[in-house]
C-alpha beads as a LAMMPS data file, in Angstrom:
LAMMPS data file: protein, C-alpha beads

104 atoms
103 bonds

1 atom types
1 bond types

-500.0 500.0 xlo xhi
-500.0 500.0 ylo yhi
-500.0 500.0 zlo zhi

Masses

1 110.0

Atoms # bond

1 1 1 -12.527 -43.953 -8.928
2 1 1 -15.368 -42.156 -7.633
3 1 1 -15.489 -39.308 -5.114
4 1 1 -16.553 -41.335 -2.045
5 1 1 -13.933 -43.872 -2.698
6 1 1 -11.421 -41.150 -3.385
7 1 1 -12.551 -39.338 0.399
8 1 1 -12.724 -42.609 1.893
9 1 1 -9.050 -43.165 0.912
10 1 1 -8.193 -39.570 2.345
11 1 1 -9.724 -40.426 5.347
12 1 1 -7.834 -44.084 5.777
13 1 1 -4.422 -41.428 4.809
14 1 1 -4.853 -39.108 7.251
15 1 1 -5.431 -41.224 10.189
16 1 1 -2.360 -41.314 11.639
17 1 1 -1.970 -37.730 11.243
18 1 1 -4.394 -36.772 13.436
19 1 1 -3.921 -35.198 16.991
20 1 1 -6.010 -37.202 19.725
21 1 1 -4.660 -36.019 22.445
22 1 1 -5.540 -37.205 26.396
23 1 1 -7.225 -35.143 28.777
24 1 1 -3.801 -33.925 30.019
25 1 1 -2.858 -32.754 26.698
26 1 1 -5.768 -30.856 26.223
27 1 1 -5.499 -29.195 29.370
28 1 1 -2.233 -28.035 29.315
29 1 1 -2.955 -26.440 26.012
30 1 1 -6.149 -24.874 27.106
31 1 1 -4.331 -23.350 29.828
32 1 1 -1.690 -22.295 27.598
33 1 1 -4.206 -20.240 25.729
34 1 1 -5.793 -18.983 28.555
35 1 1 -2.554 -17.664 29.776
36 1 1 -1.679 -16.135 26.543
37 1 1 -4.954 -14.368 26.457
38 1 1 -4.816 -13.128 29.731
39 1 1 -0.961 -11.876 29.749
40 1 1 -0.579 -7.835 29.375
41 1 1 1.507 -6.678 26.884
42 1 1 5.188 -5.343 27.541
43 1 1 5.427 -1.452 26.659
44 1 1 7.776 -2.810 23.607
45 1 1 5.407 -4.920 22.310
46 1 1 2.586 -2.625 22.604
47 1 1 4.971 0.488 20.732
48 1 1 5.584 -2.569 17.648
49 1 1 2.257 -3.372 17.349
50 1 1 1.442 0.500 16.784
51 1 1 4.554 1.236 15.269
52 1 1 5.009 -1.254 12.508
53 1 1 1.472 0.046 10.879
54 1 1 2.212 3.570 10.808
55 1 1 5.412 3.288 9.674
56 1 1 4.040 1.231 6.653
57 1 1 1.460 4.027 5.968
58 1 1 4.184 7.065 6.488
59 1 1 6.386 4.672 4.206
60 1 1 3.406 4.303 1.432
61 1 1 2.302 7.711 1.478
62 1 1 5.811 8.848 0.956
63 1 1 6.493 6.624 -1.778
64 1 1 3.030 7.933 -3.595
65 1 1 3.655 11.766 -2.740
66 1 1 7.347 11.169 -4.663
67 1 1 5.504 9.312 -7.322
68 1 1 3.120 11.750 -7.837
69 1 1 5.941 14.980 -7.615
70 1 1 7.999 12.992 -10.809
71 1 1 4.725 12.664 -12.574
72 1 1 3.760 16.207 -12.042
73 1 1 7.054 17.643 -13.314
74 1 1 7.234 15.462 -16.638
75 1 1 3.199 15.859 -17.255
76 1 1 3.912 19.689 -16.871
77 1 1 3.952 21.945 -19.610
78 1 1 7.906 24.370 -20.209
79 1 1 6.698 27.498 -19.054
80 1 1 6.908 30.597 -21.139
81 1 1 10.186 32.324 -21.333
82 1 1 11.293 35.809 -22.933
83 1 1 12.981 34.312 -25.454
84 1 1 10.709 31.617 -26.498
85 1 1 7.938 34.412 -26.778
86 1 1 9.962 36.439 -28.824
87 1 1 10.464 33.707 -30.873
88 1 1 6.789 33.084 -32.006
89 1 1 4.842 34.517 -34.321
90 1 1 4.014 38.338 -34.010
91 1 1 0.493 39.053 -31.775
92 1 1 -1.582 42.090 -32.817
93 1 1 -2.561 44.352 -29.782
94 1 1 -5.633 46.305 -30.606
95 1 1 -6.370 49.422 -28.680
96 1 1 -8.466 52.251 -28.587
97 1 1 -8.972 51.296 -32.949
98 1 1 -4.944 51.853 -33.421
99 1 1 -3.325 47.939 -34.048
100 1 1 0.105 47.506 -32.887
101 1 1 2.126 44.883 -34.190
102 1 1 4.240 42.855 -31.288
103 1 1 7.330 40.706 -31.935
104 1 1 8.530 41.772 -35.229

Bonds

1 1 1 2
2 1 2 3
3 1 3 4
4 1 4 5
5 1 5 6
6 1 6 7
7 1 7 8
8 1 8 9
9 1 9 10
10 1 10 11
11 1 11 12
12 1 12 13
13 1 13 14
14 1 14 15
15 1 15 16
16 1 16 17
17 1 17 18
18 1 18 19
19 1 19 20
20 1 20 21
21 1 21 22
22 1 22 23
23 1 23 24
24 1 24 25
25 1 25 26
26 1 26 27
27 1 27 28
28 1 28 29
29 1 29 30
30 1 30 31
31 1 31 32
32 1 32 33
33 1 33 34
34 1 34 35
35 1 35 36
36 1 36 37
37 1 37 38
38 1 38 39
39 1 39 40
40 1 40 41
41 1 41 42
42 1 42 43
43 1 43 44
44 1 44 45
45 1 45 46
46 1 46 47
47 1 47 48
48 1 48 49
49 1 49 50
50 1 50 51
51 1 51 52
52 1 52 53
53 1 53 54
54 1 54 55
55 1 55 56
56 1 56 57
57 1 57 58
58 1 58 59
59 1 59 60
60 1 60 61
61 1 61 62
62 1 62 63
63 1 63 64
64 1 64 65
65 1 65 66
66 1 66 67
67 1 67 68
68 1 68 69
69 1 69 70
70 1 70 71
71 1 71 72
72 1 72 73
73 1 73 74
74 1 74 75
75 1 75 76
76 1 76 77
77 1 77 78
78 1 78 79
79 1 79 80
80 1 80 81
81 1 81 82
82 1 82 83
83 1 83 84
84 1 84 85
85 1 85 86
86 1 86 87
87 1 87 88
88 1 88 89
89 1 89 90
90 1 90 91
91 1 91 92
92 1 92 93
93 1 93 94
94 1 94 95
95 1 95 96
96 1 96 97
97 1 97 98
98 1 98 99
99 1 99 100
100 1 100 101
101 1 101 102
102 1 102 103
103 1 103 104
């Protein structure tokens, strides 16, 4: 089967789904979408057409600043306590040519 006679077939198939509509028809629906055009929108729709966006961004940008707070705080190095200093090898402190010997 080649592609024309494969189209040609869709075409014959679709036929009777296609909308031909009178003149009536097709101006009720014109004036349908005129009206809809035309109509102001009520204070609650106006408030969820703003609303819905913003609270997807305040939603997102929460869920990233939480992300990034757990990521921070297991990426972060265990600061330095007394006792883990103490623990490490001894540091030399030179001053004024005397050396003193810390942490022994």
């Amino acid at each position: 089967m080649t592609d024309e006679q494969f189209f040609e077939r869709l075409r014959d198939d679709a036929r009777p789904l296609r909308y031909e509509a009178d003149d009536v028809a097709l101006t009720r629906l014109a004036a349908r979408v005129r009206e809809r055009v035309a109509a102001e929108p009520t204070v609650a729709q106006l408030l969820a057409r703003w609303f819905r966006p913003v609270a997807v961004s305040l939603a997102t940008l929460a869920l990233v600043a939480t992300l990034s707070v757990q990521w921070y705080e297991r990426n972060q190095q265990q600061p330095v306590t007394l006792d883990a200093a103490m623990s490490t090898d001894a540091v030399e402190i030179s001053v004024d040519g005397n050396t003193y010997t810390l942490g022994q």
